[in-house]
N, C-alpha and C positions, 0 to 999 in steps of 0.2 A: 521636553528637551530630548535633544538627539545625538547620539554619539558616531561618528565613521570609524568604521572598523573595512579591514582586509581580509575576505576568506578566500582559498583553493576552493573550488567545487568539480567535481567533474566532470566534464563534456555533456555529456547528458544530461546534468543536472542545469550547467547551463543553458542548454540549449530548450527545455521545457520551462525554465522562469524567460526566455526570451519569445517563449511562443507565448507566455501568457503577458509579456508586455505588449507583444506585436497581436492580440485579439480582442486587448482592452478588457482583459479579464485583473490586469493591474496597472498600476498608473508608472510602474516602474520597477527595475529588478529589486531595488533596495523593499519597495513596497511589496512583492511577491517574496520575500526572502522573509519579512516581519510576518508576514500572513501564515506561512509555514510555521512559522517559531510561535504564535502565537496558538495555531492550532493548536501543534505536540505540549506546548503548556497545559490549554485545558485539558486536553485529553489526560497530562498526567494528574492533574487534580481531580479530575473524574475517575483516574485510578484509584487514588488517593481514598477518595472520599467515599468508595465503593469497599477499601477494605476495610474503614473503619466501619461501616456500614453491615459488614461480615462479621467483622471480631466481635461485634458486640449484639450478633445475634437477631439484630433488625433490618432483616431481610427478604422475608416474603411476601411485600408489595414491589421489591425493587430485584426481584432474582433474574427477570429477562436480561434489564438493563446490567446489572453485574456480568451476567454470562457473557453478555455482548461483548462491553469494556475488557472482559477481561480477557479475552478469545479471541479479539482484532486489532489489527494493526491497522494506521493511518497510511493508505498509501498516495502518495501527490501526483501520482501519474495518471 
């Protein structure tokens, strides 16, 4: 199921979800707008699950990847 909703974006932000509709990188702005949201999701579960990962001290197969997650941002550009 799917819901429509209304966002403001800014010029820019438009103007790079309409380059990725116009190079078939997505099949539509609505579809590049879920693709981003979906990203920044995992990404935060992968925060997530990186500091439970931390606090309980089982962390030295997984420190690259911690460091990584935890020291980068997702840029769309």
């Amino acid at each position: 199921m799917t819901v429509q909703i209304a966002v403001r974006l800014p010029n820019d932000l438009v103007t790079y979800v309409d380059r990725q509709v116009q190079s078939g990188l997505a099949s539509s702005r609505a579809a590049a707008v879920a693709r981003a949201l979906e990203l920044q999701r995992r990404r935060e579960i992968a925060e997530r699950d990186a500091a439970i990962y931390l606090a309980h001290g089982e962390v030295e197969e997984f420190e690259p990847m911690i460091a990584h997650l935890s020291g980068s941002h997702l840029d769309l550009d």
